[in-house]
C-alpha positions as CSV (number, residue, x, y, z in Angstrom):
1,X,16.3,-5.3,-7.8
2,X,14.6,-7.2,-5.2
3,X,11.5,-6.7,-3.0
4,X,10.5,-8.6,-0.3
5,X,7.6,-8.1,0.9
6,X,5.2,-8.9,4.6
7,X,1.7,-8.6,5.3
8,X,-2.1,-8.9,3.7
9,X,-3.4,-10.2,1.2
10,X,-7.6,-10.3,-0.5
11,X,-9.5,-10.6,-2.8
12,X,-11.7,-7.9,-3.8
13,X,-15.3,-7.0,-5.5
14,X,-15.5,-3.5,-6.4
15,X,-18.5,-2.1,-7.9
16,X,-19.4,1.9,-9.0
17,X,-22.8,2.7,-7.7
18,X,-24.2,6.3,-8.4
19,X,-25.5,6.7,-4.6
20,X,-25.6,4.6,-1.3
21,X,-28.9,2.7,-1.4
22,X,-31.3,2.7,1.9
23,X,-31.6,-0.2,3.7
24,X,-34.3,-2.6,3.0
25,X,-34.0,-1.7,-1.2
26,X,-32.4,-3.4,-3.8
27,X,-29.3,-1.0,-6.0
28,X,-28.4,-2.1,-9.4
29,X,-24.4,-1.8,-10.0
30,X,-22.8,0.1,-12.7
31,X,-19.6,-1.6,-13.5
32,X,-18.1,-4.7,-11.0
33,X,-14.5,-5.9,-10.6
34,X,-12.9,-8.6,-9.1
35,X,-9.5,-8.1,-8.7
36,X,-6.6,-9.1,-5.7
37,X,-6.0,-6.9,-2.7
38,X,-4.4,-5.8,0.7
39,X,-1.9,-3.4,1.1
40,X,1.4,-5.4,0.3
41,X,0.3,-7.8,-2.1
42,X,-1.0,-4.8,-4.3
43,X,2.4,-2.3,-3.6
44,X,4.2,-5.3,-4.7
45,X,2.2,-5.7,-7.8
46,X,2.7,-1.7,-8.4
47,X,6.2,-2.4,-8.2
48,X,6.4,-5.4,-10.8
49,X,4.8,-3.4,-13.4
50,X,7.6,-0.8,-12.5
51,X,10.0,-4.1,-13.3
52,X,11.2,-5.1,-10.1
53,X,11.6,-8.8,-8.6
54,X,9.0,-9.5,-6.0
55,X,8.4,-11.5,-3.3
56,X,5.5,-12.2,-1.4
57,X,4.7,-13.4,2.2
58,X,1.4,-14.0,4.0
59,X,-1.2,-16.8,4.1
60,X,-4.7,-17.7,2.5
61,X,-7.7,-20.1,3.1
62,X,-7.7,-23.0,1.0
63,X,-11.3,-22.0,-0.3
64,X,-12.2,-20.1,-3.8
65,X,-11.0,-17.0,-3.0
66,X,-7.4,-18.0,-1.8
67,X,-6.6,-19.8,-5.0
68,X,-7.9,-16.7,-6.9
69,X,-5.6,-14.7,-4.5
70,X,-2.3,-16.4,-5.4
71,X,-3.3,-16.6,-9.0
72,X,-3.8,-12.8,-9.2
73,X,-0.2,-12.2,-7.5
74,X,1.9,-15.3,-10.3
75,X,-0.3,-13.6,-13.0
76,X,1.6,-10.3,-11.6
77,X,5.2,-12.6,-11.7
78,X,5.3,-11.9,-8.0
79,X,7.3,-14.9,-6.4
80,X,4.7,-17.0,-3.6
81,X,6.6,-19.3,-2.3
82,X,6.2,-17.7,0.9
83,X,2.4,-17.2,0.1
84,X,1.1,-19.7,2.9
85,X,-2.3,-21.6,2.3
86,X,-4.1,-22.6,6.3
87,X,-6.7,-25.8,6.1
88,X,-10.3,-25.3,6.4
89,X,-9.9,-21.6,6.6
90,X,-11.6,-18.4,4.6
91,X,-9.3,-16.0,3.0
92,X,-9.5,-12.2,3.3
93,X,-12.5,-10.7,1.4
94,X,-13.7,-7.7,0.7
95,X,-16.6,-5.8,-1.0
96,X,-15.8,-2.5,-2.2
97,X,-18.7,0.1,-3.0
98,X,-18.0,3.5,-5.2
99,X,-19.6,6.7,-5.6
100,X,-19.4,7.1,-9.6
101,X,-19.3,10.7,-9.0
102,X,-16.7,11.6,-7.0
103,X,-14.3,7.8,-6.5
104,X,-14.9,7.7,-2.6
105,X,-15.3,4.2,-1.4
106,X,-16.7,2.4,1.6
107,X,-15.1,-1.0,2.1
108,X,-16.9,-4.2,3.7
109,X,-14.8,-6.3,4.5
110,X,-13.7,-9.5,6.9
111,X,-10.5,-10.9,8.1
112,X,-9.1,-14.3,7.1
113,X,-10.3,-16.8,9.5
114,X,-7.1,-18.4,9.8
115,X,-3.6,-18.5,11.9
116,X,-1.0,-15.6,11.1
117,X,1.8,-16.2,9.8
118,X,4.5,-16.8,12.3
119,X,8.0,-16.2,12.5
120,X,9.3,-19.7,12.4
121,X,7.5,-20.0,8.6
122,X,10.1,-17.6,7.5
123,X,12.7,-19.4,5.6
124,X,16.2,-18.4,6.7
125,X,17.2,-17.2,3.3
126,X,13.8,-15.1,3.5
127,X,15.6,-11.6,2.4
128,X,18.6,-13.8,0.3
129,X,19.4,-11.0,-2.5
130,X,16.8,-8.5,-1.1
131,X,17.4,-4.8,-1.7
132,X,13.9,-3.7,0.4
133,X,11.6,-5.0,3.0
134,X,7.9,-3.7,2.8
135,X,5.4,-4.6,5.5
136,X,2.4,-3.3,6.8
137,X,2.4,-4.2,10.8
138,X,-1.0,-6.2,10.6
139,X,1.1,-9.5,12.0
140,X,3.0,-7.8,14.4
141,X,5.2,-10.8,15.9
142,X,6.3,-12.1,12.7
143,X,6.3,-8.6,11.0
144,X,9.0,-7.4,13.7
145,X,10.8,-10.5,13.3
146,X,11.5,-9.8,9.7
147,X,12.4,-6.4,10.4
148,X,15.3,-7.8,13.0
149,X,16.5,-10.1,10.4
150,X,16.6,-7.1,7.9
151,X,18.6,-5.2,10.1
152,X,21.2,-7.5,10.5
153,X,21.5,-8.0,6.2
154,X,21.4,-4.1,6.2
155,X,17.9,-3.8,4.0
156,X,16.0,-1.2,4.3
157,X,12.6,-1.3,5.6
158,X,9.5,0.5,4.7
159,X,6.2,0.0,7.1
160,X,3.1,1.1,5.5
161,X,1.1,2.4,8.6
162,X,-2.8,2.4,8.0
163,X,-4.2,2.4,11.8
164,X,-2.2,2.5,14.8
165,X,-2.8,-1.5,15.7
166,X,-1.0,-3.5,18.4
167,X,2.3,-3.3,18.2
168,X,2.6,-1.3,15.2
169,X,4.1,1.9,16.9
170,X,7.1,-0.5,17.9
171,X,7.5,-1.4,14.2
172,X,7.4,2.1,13.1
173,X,10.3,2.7,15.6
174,X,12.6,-0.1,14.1
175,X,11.8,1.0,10.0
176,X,14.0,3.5,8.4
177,X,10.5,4.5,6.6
178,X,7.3,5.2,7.6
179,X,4.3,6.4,5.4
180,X,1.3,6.7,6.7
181,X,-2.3,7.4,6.6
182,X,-4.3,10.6,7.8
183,X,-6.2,7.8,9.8
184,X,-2.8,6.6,11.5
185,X,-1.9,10.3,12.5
186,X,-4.7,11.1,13.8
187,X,-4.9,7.8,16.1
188,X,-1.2,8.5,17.1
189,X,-1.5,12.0,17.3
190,X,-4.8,11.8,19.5
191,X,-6.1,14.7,17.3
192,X,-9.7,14.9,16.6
193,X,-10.1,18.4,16.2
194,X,-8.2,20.7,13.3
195,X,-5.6,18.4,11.9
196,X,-2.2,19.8,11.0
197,X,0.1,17.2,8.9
198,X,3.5,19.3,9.8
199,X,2.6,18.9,13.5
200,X,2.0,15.3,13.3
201,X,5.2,14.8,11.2
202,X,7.1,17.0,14.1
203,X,5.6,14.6,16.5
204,X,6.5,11.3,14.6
205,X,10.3,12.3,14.6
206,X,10.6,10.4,17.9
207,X,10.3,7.4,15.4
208,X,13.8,8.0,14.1
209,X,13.0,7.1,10.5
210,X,15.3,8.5,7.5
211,X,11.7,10.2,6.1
212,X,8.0,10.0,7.2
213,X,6.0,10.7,4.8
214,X,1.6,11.3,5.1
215,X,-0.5,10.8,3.0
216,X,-3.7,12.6,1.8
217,X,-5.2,11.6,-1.1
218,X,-6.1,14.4,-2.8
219,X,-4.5,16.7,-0.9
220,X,-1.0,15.1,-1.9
221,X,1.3,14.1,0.7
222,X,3.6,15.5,3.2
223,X,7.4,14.7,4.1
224,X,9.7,15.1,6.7
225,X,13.1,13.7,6.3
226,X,15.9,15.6,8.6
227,X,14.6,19.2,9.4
228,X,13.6,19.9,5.7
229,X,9.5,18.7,5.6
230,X,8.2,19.9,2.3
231,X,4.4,19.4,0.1
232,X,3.7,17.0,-2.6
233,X,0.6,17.9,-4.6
234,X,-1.4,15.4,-6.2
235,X,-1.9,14.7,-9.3
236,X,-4.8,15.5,-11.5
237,X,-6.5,12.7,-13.2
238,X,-10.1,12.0,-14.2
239,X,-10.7,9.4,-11.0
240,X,-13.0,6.7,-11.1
241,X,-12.1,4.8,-7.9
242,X,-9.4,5.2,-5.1
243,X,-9.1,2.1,-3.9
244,X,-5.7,1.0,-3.8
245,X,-4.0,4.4,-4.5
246,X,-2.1,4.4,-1.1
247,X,-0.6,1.1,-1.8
248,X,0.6,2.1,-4.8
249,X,1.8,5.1,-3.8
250,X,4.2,2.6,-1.4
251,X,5.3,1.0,-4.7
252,X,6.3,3.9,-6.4
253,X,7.7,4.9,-2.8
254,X,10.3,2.2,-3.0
255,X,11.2,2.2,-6.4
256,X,12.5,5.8,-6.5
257,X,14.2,5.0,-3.3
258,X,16.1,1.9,-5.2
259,X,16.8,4.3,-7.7
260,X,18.7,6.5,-5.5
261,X,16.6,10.2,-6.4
262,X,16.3,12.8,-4.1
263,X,13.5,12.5,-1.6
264,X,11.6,15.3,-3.9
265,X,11.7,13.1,-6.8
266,X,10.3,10.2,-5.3
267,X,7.3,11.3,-3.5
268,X,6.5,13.1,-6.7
269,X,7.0,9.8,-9.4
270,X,4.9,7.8,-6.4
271,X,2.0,10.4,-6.4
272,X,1.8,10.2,-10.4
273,X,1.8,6.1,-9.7
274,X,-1.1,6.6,-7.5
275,X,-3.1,9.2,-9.6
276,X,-3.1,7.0,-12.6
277,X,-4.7,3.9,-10.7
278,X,-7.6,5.5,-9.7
279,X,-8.8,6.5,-13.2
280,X,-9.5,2.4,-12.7
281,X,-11.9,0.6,-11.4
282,X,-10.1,-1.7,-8.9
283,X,-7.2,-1.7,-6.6
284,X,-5.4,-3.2,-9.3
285,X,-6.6,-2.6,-12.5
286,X,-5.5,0.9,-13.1
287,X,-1.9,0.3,-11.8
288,X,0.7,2.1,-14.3
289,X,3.8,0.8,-15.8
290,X,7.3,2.9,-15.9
291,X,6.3,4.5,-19.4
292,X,2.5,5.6,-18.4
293,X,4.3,7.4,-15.0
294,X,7.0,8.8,-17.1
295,X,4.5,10.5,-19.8
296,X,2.4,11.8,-16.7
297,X,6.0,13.8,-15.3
298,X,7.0,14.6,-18.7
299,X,3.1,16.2,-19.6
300,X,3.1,17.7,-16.1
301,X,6.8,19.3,-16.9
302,X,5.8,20.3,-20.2
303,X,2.8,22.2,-19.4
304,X,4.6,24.1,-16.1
305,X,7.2,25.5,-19.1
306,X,4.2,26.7,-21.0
């Protein structure tokens, strides 16, 4: 099956650190990383280790980091045709710092210094043979022009929904799914006291998505699809970083959707995608194949029998 897919694309440096250093002192770095990034890109790359046939599109600079970008995606066999490179420009960077002892990260990062991509650099056979459309609203215009021209093909889109950007709330309106961060809820709920997932779920249904899903990180993920909203815990793994766990938890997201499971089923195979990356260090390096998630359901199985 076939996966197009919209939106960012970096390159990252990730290193573990045992604390936060003060300003003005120098920290020596446990372990460092260098591995491709942004939301898509990395879902996508979830998704070919699952098998699938992927397609990216986005753009890079034509400096070090770009290159290293669209080798990272080929090396994945992720299709970049559509992968744009802009003159004289930076690519998307970022620097990635994590607490050895519990996998929390902060992120330092800068945007690309060059032109989005815009809708007239989508080919017309763009979504020729696609089965999904994943984006994640950071272009808006050409983002909601590729959801218009999925609509009319009848593919399904998903719209991975990190912050509540310009634009993005229309997006989430035209996508048959949304999954989102605690950050997004909270910026579309306006909620900054005592956060409750179900209520921000109830108040997404004016969305008029198939299934809205939230995610939690550790706390597993929430769903409301119909009037049935129901728990998915998370997985328990030994973490060494969560960087890119979301993003894969997209992947797995869409794969049980191509596969037709119940709704149940696939927020539960895409949590035990996402656990098994972080024990990683990288938003990539972790990432699971079909056989490492299908052990991880069969142990968890084995030992609720028991």
């Amino acid at each position: 099956m076939k996966i197009v897919g919209l939106g960012q694309c970096a390159l990252d440096h990730s290193f573990v650190i045992d604390f936060l250093p003060e300003p003005d002192t120098k920290k020596e770095v446990m372990q460092w990383e260098i591995n491709g990034g942004g939301p898509v890109a990395t879902a996508l790359v979830s998704l070919s280790r699952l098998g699938m046939d992927c397609t990216f599109h986005g753009i890079i600079g034509d400096d070090e980091a770009g290159v290293k970008i669209r080798d990272s995606l080929e090396r994945e066999h992720i299709h970049t045709t559509g992968l744009i490179t802009r003159p004289d420009s930076h690519s998307q960077a970022a620097f990635i710092a994590v607490e050895k002892a519990t996998g929390k990260r902060t992120i330092y990062w800068k945007r690309p210094s060059a032109e989005t991509l815009r809708p007239e650099e989508l080919t017309d056979d763009f979504l020729a043979g696609a089965d999904f459309l994943l984006i994640d609203g950071l272009m808006s215009e050409v983002s909601m022009h590729a959801v218009k021209r999925a609509k009319e093909k009848s593919v399904p889109v998903m719209l991975d929904a990190g912050r509540v950007r310009q634009g993005m709330i229309e997006l989430a309106h035209a996508s048959d799914y949304v999954v989102c961060s605690e950050e997004f809820a909270r910026e579309f709920c306006a909620d900054s006291g005592d956060f409750i997932p179900e209520k921000a779920l109830e108040k997404m249904q004016a969305f008029n998505a198939k299934a809205l899903t939230l995610t939690l990180g550790s706390r597993g993920s929430f769903t409301l699809t119909g009037k049935e909203l129901f728990h998915t815990p998370a997985f328990r793994v030994e973490v060494l970083d969560t960087t890119g766990a979301g993003d894969v938890f997209h992947g797995g997201y869409i794969y049980g959707l191509l596969q037709n499971w119940e709704l149940k089923d696939v927020t539960r195979f895409a949590s035990a995608c996402a656990a098994l990356k972080c024990r990683k260090l990288g938003g990539r390096s972790g990432i699971p194949d079909l056989k490492e998630v299908e052990n991880l359901l069969l142990s968890c199985d084995d030992s609720n029998r028991t």
